[in-house]
N, C-alpha and C positions, 0 to 999 in steps of 0.2 A: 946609545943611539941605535946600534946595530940591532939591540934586544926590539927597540919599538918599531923599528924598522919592519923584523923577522914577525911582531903580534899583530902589527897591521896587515902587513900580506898573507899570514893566518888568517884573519878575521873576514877579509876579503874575499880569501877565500871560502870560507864555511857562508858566508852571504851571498856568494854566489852558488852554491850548492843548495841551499835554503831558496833562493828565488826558482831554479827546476825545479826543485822539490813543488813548491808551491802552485808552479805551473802546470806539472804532470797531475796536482791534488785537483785542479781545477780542471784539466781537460777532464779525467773523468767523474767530476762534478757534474758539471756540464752537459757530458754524455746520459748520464742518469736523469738532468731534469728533461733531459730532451727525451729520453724515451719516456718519463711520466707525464710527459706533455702527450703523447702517443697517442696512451693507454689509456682506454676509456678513465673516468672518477669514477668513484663510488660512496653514495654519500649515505652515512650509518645514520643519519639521523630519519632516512627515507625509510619506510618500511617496505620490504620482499613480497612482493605478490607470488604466493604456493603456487604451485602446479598442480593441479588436481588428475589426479589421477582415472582415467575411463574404467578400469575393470572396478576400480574400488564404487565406484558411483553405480554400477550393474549389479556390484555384490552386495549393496544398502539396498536397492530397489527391490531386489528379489527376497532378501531378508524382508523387505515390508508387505510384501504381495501376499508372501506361505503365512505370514504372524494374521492378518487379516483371512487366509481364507480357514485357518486355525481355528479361528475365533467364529467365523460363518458354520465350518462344518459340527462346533462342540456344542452353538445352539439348536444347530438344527438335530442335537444327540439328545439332547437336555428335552428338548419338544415332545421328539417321537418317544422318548424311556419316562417323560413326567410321572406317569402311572407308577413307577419303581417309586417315586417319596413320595407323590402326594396322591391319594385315590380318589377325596369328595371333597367339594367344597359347600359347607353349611353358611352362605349367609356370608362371602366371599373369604370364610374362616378353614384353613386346611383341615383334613384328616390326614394325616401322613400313614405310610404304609408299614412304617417302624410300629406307630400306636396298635391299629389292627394287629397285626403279630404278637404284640407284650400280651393285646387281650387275650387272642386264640394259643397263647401260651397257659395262659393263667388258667384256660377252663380246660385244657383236653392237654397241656405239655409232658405231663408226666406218663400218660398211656401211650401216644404218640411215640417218646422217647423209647419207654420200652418194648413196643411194634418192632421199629427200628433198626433197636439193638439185639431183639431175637430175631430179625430178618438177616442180620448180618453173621449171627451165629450159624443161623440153617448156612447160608451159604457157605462160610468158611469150612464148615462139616462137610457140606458137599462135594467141592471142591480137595478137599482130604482125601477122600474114600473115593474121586474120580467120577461121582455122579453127577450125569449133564441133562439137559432137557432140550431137541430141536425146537426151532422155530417152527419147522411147520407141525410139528406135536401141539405147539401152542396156537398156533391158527385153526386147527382140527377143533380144539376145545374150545376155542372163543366161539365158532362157527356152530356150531353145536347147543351151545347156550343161548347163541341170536336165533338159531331157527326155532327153538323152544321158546323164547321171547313172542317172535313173530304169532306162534299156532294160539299165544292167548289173545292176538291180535293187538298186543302192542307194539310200539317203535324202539327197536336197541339205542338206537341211538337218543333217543325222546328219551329214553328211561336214564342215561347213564347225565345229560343235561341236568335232569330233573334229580339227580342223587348227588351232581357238582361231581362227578367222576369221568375221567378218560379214557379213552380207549388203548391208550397206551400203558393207565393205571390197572386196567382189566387184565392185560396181557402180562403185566409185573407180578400179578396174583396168582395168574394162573400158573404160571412160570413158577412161583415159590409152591403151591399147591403139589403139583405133579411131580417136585424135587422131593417133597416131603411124603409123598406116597412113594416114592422107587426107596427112600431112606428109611421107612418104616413099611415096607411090604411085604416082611413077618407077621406082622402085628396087628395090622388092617385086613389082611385075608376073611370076605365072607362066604361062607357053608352055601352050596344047594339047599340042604337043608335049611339055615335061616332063611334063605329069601324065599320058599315054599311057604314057610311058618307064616314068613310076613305076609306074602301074595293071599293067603287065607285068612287072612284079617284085614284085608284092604280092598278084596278083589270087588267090594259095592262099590268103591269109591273109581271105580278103573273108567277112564272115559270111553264112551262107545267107538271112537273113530278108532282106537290107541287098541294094537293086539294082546295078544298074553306074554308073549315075547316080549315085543316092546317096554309093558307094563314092567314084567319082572326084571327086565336091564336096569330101570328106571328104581326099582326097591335095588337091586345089588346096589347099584352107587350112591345110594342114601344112606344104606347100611355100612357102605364102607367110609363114608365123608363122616357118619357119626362116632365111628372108630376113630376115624383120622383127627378128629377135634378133641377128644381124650387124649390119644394118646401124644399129641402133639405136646401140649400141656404138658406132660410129664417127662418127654423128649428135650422139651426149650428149658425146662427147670432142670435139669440134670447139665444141660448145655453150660449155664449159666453160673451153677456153681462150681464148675472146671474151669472156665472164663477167666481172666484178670480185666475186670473191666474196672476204668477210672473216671470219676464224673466230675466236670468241671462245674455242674452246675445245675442244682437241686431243686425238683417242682414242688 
């Protein structure tokens, strides 16, 4: 009897140890729903309205203003350069500016080419050996040729129109010309003597206005431009076999 006596007032006590217990579980239970009673809900099945962002909606805007005036300024590129692809329209049928070229290839590309490639030789040659030509050496001689244009009373400028040549093409000539006489002006040197010879075989042809002076200036540099066209020729072929030149592409 003592034993049941001793596991009752055991048991009595763990039950009442067990109802604190339960009591402290509950106060803060309790405490909890009470603060989740507080706290706003939040209900997952609702969806989040974003925040949008101000600089991002400025940085899209302005991304769409440059993409648009992109597209403004490459037509208004494509307008003013048309002539670069397309040159006539036959019958609202292009001629592209690529066809023109294959043609003006096909009939004059292989003398062109080698123009070119002996213009690029004189220069490199010249350039070697330090010989230069001023601008205004080259203005002297353009000027000189238009006043000689003008006395048969035509227009320098009408003529060079009329030959599909520029005045900057003129000046590119002359330039290669007078590089080519300081490079060969051994070789070109003309005699008193010839130009005597010639002035007496020409002097019927001399015009009245033009002196004897004048006249025989006029033979010395005919005589010496007709050196200069020989020996050129044999100048650019000598060039050409020292040359390593590589052609990508055969007329």
């Amino acid at each position: 009897m003592a034993r049941t006596t001793t596991g009752s007032g055991s048991t009595s006590t763990k039950t009442s140890t067990q109802k604190k217990s339960i009591r402290r579980g509950t106060g803060t239970t309790g405490k909890a729903i009470s603060q989740a009673k507080k706290s706003p809900s939040i209900s997952h099945n609702q969806p989040q309205k974003a925040e949008i962002d101000p600089s991002a909606q400025t940085a899209e805007s302005k991304r769409k203003f440059f993409a648009i005036i992109a597209v403004v300024v490459l037509a208004a590129i494509l307008y003013y350069l048309k002539s670069f692809f397309v040159v006539a329209l036959v019958n609202n049928r292009p001629i592209t500016r690529y066809q023109v070229i294959k043609s003006l290839e096909q009939q004059g590309g292989k003398g062109t080419l080698d123009s070119l490639i002996s213009e690029e030789l004189i220069k490199q040659d010249a350039q070697k050996k330090g010989v230069t030509v001023s601008q205004q050496e080259i203005d002297e001689r353009v000027k000189s040729i238009e006043d000689e244009i003008k006395k048969s009373g035509q227009s320098f400028d009408n003529l060079l129109k009329t030959q599909g040549i520029t005045r900057q093409q003129v000046e590119e000539q002359t330039r290669l010309q007078l590089i080519l006489k300081r490079l060969l002006a051994d070789k070109i040197k003309v005699s008193d003597k010839e130009v005597e010879e010639s002035y007496v075989q020409q002097k019927d042809s001399k015009p009245k206005e033009t002196s004897d002076g004048e006249y025989k200036k006029q033979i010395r540099e005919a005589l010496e431009n007709q050196k200069l066209s020989f020996e050129a020729q044999t100048y650019v072929q000598s060039l050409q076999s020292k040359a390593n030149i590589r052609y990508w592409l055969r007329y």
